[in-house]
C-alpha positions as CSV (number, residue, x, y, z in Angstrom):
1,X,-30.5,51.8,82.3
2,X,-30.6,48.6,83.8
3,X,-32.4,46.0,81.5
4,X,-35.3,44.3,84.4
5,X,-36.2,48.3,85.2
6,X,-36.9,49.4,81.7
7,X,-40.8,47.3,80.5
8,X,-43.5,49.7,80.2
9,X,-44.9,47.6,82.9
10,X,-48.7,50.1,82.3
11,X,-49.4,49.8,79.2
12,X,-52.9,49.1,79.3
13,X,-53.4,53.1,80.7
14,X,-51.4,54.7,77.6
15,X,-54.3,56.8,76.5
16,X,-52.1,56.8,73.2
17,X,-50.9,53.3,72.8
18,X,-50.4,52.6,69.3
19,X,-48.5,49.1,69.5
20,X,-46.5,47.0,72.0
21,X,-43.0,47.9,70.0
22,X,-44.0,51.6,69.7
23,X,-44.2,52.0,73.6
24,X,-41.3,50.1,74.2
25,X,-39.6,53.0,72.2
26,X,-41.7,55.5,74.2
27,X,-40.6,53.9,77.4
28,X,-36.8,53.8,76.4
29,X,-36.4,57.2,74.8
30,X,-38.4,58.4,78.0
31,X,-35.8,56.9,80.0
32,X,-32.7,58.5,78.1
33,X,-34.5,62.1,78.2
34,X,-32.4,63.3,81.0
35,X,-29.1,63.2,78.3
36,X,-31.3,64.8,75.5
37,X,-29.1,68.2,76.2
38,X,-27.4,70.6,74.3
39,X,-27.6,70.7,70.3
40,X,-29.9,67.6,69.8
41,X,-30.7,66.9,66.2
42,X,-33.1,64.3,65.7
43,X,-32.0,62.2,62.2
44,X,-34.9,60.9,60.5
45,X,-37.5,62.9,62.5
46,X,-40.4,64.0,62.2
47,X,-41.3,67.3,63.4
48,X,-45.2,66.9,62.7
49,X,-47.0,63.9,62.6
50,X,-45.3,62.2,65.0
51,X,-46.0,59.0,66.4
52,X,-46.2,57.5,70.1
53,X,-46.3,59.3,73.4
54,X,-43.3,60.4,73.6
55,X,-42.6,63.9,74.3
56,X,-39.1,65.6,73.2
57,X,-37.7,67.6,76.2
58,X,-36.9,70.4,74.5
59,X,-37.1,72.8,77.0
60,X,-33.8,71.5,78.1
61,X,-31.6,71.3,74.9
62,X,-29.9,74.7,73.5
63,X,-31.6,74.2,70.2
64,X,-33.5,70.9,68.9
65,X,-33.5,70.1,65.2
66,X,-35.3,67.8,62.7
67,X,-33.2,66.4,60.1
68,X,-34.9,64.4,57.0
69,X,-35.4,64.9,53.2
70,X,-39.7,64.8,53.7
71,X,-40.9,68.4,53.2
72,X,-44.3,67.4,53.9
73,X,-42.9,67.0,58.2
74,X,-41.5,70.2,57.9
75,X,-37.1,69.3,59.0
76,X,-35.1,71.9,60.5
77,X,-32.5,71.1,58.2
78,X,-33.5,69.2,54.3
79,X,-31.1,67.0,54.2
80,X,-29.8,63.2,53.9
81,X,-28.8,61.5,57.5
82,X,-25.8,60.4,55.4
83,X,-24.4,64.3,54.3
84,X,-25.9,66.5,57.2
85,X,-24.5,70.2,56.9
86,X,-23.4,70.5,60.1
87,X,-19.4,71.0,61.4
88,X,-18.1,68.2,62.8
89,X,-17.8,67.0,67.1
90,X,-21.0,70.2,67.2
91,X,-23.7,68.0,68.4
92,X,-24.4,67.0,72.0
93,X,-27.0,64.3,71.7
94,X,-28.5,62.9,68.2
95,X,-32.4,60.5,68.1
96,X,-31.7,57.8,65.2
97,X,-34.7,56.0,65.3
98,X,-36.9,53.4,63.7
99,X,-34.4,54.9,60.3
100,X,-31.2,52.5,59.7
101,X,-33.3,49.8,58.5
102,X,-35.0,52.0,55.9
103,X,-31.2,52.6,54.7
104,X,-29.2,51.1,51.8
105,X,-26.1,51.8,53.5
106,X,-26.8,52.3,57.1
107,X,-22.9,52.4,58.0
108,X,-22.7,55.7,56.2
109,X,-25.5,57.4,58.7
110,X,-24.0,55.8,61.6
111,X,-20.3,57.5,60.5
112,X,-21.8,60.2,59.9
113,X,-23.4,60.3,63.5
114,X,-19.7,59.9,64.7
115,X,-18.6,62.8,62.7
116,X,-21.2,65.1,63.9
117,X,-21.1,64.3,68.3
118,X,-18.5,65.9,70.4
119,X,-16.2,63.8,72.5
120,X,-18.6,62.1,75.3
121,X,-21.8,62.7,73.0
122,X,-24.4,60.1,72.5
123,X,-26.7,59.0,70.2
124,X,-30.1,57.2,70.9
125,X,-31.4,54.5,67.9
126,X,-33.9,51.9,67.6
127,X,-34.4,49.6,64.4
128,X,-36.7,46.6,64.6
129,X,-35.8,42.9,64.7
130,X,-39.5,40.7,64.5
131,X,-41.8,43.2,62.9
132,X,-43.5,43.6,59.2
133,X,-41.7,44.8,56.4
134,X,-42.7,48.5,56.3
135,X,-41.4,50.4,53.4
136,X,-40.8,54.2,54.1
137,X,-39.9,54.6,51.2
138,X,-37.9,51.4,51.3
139,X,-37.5,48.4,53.7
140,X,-33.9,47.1,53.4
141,X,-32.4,45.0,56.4
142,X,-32.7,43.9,59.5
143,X,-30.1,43.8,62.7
144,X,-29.1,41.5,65.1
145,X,-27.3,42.6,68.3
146,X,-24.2,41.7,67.0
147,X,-25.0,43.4,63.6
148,X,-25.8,46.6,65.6
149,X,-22.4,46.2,67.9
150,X,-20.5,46.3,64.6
151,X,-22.4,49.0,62.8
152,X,-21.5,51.2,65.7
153,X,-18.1,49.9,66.5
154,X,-16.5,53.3,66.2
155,X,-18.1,54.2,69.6
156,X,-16.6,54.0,73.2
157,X,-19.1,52.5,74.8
158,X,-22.5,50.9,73.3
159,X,-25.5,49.6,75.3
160,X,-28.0,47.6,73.2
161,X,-31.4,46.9,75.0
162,X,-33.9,44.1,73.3
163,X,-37.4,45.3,73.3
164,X,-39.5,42.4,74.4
165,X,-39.1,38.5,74.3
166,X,-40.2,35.7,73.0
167,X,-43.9,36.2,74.2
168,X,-44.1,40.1,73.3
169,X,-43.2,39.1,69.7
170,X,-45.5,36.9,69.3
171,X,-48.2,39.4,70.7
172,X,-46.8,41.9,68.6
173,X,-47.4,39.3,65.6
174,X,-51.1,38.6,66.9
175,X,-51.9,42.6,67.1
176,X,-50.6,43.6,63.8
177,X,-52.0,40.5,62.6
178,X,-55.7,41.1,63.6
179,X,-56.0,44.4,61.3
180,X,-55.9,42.1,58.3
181,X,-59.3,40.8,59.5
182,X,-61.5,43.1,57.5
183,X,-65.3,43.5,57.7
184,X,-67.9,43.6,60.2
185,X,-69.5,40.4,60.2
186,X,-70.1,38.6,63.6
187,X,-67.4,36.3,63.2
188,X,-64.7,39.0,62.4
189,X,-65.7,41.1,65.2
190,X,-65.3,37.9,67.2
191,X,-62.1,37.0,66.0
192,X,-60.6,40.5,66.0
193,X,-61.8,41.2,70.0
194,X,-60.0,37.9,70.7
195,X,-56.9,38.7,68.9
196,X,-56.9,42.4,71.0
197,X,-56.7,40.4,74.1
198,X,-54.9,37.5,73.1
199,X,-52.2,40.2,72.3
200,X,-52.8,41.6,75.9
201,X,-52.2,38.9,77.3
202,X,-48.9,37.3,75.8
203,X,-47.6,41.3,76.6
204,X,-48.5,41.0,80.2
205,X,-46.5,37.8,80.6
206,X,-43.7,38.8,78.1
207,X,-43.2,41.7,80.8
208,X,-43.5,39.5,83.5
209,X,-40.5,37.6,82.1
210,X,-38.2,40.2,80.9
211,X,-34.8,39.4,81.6
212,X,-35.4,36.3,83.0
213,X,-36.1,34.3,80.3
214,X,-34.4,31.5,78.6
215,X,-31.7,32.1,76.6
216,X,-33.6,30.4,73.9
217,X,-36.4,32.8,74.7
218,X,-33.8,35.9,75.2
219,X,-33.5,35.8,71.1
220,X,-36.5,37.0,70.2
221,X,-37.3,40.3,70.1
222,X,-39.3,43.2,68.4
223,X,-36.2,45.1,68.0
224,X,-33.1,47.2,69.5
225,X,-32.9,50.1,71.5
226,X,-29.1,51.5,71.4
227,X,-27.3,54.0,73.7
228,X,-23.8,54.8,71.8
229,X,-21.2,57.5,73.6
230,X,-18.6,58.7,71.1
């Protein structure tokens, strides 16, 4: 994936656009399905209730399983992304995301990762940078690029991809922001409707500028998108 070919440049005609950091995970996992192959197990998943637009290619993969300790989602496999019962190098292709920052000790699910892919396998994960704390059921960390290039320093090869700049996070900021405007007085409905398209806007130039920003600019982001090969 080459960074300028990856913004979701249509946003606007997602029929199921949730938020601006939500389709850029959309766009990017969209982009890596042709590798989803094989055993894919999907760490943190959720097999009902999902999220996004997104839509797992499981047609192509041998067998595609949901790993997670939340009955209620219905896993494949109950289990803790830190001790999955699986034999080790079995797994062609493992989904990691928007789950290491809910994790006291992420570096235990990213060894773990490495234990369970085959020589050549790869592993997709995303964890957010500029976004809300959102406790699921716990909200521990953060990462910076170089904080994900150690956490998955084990790997061959690692490509990290930011998801937005400088003007998509603050977009991203306006848009969750305007749900805290509650009621439906005139001057909420006002405020909110200006917000929406406030947001819009500082997406539509934020995608404009992708990857050619300043490098002052280049360090903000809503989060990581990572592409690991064991």
């Amino acid at each position: 994936m080459r960074e300028n070919s990856i913004p979701p440049r249509n946003f606007f005609r997602n029929k199921d656009y949730v938020t601006y950091r939500r389709l850029w995970l959309d766009t990017l996992l969209e982009a890596s399905a042709h590798e989803m192959r094989g055993l894919v197990i999907d760490l943190g998943g959720k097999r009902t209730n999902k999220r996004g637009s997104f839509q797992p290619p499981q047609h192509q993969a041998r067998a595609w399983w949901y790993i997670n300790l939340d009955l209620e989602t219905k896993p494949d496999v109950y289990a803790d992304v830190a001790q999955v019962p699986i034999r080790e190098k079995s797994v062609d292709c493992v989904i990691c995301t928007e789950v290491l920052e809910h994790l006291p000790r992420p570096e235990r699910c990213v060894e773990e990762i490495h234990r369970l892919l085959h020589d050549g396998g790869v592993v997709f994960a995303s964890t957010p940078f500029f976004y809300p704390v959102h406790a699921d059921p716990h909200d521990y960390q953060r990462f910076t690029e170089d904080g994900l290039r150690r956490l998955f320093h084990e790997f061959k090869k690692v490509e990290i991809h930011r998801m937005g700049g400088y003007a998509g996070v603050l977009g991203l900021l306006v848009e969750l922001g305007s749900a805290g405007v509650e009621g439906n007085s005139f001057p909420n409905k006002v405020l909110r409707w200006a917000m929406k398209w406030i947001s819009r806007w500082l997406f539509l130039r934020d995608l404009s500028l992708y990857g050619t920003e300043t490098r002052s600019w280049m360090n903000f982001t809503t989060g990581y998108f990572v592409r690991a090969v064991r």
